[in-house]
N, C-alpha and C positions, 0 to 999 in steps of 0.2 A: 631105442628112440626113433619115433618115424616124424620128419616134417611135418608140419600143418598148412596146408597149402592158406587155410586164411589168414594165416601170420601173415606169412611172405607178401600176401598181395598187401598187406596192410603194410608193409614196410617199402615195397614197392612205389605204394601211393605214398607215404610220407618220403621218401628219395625225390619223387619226381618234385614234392611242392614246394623242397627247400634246395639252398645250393649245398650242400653235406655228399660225397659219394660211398661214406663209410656209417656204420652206428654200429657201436659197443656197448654189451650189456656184461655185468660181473658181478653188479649187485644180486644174491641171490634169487627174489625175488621174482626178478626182470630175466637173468639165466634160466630158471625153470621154467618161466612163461615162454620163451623162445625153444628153447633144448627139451620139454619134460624131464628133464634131469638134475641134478645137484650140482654144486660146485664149490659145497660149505665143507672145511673138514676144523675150522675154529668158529663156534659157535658165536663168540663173542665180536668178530670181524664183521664187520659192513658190509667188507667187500670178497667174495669168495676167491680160490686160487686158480678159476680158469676164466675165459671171456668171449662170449661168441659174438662173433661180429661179420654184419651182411654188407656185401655190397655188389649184391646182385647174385653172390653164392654164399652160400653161409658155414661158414667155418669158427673152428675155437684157441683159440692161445690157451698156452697155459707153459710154465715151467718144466724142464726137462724129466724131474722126481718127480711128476703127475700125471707125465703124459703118459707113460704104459695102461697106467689106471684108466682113466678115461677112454684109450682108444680099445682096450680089452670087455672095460665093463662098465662103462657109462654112454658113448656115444658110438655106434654101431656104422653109422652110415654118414658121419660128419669129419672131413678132414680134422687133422688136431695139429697145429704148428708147435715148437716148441723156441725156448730160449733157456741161456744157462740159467737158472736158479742162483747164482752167484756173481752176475755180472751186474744186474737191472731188476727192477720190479716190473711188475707185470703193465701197468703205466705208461710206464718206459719203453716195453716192450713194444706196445700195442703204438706210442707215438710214433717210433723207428719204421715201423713194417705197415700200419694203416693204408689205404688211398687217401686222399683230402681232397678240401675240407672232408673233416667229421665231426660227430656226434660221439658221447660216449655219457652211461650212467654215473661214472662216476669220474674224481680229478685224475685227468691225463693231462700231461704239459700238450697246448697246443688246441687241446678239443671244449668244442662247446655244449650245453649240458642237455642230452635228449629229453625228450617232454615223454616218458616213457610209461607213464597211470596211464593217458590216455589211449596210447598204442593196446594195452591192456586188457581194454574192456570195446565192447560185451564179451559175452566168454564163445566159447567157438564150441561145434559137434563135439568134439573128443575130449575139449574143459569139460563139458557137462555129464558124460562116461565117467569121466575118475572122478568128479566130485561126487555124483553118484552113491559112487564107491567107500569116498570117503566118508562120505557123510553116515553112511549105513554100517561101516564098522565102527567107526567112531562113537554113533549112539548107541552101538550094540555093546562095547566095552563100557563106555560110560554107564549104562542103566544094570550089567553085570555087576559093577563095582557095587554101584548103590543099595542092589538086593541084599550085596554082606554086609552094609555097615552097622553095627551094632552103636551103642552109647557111650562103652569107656572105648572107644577106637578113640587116636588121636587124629586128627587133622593129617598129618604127616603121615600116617599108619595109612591113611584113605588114599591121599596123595601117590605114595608109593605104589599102591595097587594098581592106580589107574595108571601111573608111568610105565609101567612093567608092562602089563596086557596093549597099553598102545603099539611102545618102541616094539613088542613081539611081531608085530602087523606092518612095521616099516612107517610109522605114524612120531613125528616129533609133538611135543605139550609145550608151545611156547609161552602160553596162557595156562595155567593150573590153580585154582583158587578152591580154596575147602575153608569151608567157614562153618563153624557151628554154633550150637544154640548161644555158648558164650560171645562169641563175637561176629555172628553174622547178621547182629541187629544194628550194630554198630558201625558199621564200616560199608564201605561200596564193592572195595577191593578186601579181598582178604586171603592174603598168601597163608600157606599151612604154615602151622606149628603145633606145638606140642599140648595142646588145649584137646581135650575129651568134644566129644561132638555132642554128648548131651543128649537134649529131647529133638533136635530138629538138626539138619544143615542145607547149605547152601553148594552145590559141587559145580563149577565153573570151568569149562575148556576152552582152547581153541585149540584145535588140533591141526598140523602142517604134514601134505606130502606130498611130492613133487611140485611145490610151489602153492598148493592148491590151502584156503586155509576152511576149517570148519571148527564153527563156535555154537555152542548149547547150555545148557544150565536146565540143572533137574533138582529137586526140592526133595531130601529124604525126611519124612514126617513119623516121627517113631512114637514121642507122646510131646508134640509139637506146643506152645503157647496158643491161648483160644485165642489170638487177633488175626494168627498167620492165613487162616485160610480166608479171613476177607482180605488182608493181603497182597496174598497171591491170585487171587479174583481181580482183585484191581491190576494188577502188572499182567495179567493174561489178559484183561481187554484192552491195554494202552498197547498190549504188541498184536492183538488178532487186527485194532484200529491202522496202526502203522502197517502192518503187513497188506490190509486191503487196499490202503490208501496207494501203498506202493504198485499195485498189480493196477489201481485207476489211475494212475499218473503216468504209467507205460503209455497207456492209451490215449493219453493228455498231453503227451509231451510235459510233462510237469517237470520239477527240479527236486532237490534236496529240502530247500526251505519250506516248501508247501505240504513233503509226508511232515518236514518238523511242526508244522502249524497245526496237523491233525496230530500230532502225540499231543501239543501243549491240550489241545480243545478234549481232547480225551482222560488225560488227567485232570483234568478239570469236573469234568462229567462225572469222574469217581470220587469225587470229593477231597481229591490229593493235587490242589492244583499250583501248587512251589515243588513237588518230586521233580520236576524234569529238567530243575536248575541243578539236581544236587549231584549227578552221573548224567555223562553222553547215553546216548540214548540209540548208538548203533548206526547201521550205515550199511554200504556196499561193500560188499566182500567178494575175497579171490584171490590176488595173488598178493594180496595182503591182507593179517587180521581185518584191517580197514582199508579199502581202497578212499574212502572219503567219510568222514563222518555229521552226520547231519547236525545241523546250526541254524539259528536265525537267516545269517544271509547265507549260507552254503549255496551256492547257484548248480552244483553236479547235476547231468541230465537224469532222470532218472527212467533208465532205459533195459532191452531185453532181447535177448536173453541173457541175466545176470541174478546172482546170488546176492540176500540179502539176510542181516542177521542184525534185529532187531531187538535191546536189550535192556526196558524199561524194569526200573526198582523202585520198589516203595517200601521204605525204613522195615528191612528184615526178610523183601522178599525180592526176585527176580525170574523174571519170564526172560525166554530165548532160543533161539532155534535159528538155522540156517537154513533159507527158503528159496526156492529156485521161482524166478518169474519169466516167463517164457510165453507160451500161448494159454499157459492156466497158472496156476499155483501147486508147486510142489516141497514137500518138506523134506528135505535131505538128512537131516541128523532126528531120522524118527525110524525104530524098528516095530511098531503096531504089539509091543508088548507092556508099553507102561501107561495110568491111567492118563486119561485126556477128558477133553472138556469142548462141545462144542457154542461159539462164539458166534451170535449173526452182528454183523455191522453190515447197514447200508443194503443189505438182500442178501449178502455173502455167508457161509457158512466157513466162517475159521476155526479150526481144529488146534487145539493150545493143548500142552503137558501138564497136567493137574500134581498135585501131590502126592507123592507115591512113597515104599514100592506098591 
């Protein structure tokens, strides 16, 4: 784990604007965004079993049964405090031993609650390396998977492939949806089960690692229904639409509600103009599936450099991909092996995932 000096400064200037001398982060999330590291070891927990907290040096709490781990194999070059495991929780811990005032992500007796999305964004040089990263294995497993799926494969049987080839790469599936011809007409979401995939599916990720998230959606068309590929036409230009808008609102200072205004006006355009009540429709991503998802009044800045993963459906189909916007437009969860489809809006050339393999 090496510091990111544009954290620090950013934590520096939120020290100096409020009267707080400490801030604690534990929610995973918010840990990995500060540490590049984990601090989950129950998936199901909110709050991870360590906590790093600046206040002016950046160090990590955590229980006495945690700290070898951490100081061996997760954090290399950040003190690691500990407390017994059996006397306090970590809460507890962090209220005893903090400076004050402080801030913390989550309930500590005493602290009040950091405004912590915002510290979050834009993403920084070395967010943009691992996402990267992520993004390009992520769609390399993903579009792997899709090549095998046959017709009596179940949901589950799909599922399972992609879980196994991710977690082999150090990649958690907090998002996994497989949907096929029986019920990806049906539904928006569609967790696996034990349903045959039939003529067509829907294969849905986000994929998590080191805080970092990446979401995609790829369309396996085997001997598909004849409505799907207008379909999927239509949800490739409601997301190529949002994805431009996005990259023009950089430049705009625009907000959340203004890319939502060009998705309504673009499902519209395709003759599907009620789809964009029936599912959200995506948003800013990083060190959450969603860092904010777009709405009517959503006021988020829509700014850069920052990941966005833009996720329009129309009754059976689904466009999606996570896009880096920076000084151009880049697509993260794309490896130049599955078919695509190029999209102008507005003089731009968007590049969308057609239906494959």
């Amino acid at each position: 784990m090496h510091t990111d000096p544009e954290k620090i400064a950013r934590l520096d200037e939120y020290l100096a604007g409020t009267d707080c001398e400490a801030i604690w982060f534990a929610r995973p999330s918010n840990f990995a965004w500060l540490t590049g590291a984990s601090n989950v070891v129950d998936r199901e927990a909110r709050v991870g079993v360590a906590a790093a907290g600046y206040d002016g040096t950046l160090h990590v709490l955590t229980s006495n049964n945690e700290a070898p781990r951490f100081r061996n194999e997760v954090l290399d070059d950040v003190p690691v405090g500990t407390f017994p495991w059996y006397e306090r929780s970590l809460g507890e811990a962090i209220a005893e031993r903090s400076s004050t005032p402080f801030e913390a992500d989550f309930e500590v007796p005493g602290a009040e609650r950091v405004a912590a999305t915002r510290l979050r964004t834009p993403l920084t040089d070395p967010d943009i390396e691992r996402y990267r990263e992520l993004g390009a294995e992520t769609a390399t497993v993903l579009e792997d998977v899709c090549r095998t799926v046959g017709r009596s494969d179940s949901e589950r049987e799909v599922a399972a492939r992609l879980e196994e080839g991710l977690f082999a790469r150090g990649i958690d599936t907090p998002v996994l949806l497989v949907g096929g011809e029986e019920r990806a007409p049906n539904y928006r979401h569609f967790p696996p089960t034990e349903a045959e995939i039939g003529g067509y599916a829907l294969v849905s990720i986000t994929a998590q690692r080191d805080g970092l998230h990446a979401s995609a959606t790829r369309t396996i068309a085997l001997d598909p229904p004849n409505w799907l590929a207008a379909r999927h036409e239509a949800a490739m230009q409601v997301e190529a639409t949002a994805i431009a808008a996005t990259k023009r609102f950089t430049e705009e200072d625009g907000t959340a509600s203004d890319v939502f205004r060009a998705i309504q006006d673009a499902y519209a355009a395709v003759d599907h103009p009620e789809e964009w009540a029936r599912h959200h429709q995506g948003g800013a991503t990083g060190f959450a599936g969603r860092e904010w998802k777009a709405r009517p009044d959503e006021e988020a800045a829509i700014e850069a450099p920052m990941a966005y993963a833009w996720n329009p459906t129309v009754q059976g189909a689904k466009s999606e991909d996570t896009v880096l916007i920076d000084e151009g437009l880049e697509t993260l969860t794309a490896t130049g092996d599955w078919p695509t489809c190029e999209i102008e809006v507005d003089g731009e050339t968007i590049v969308r995932h057609d239906l494959g393999p």
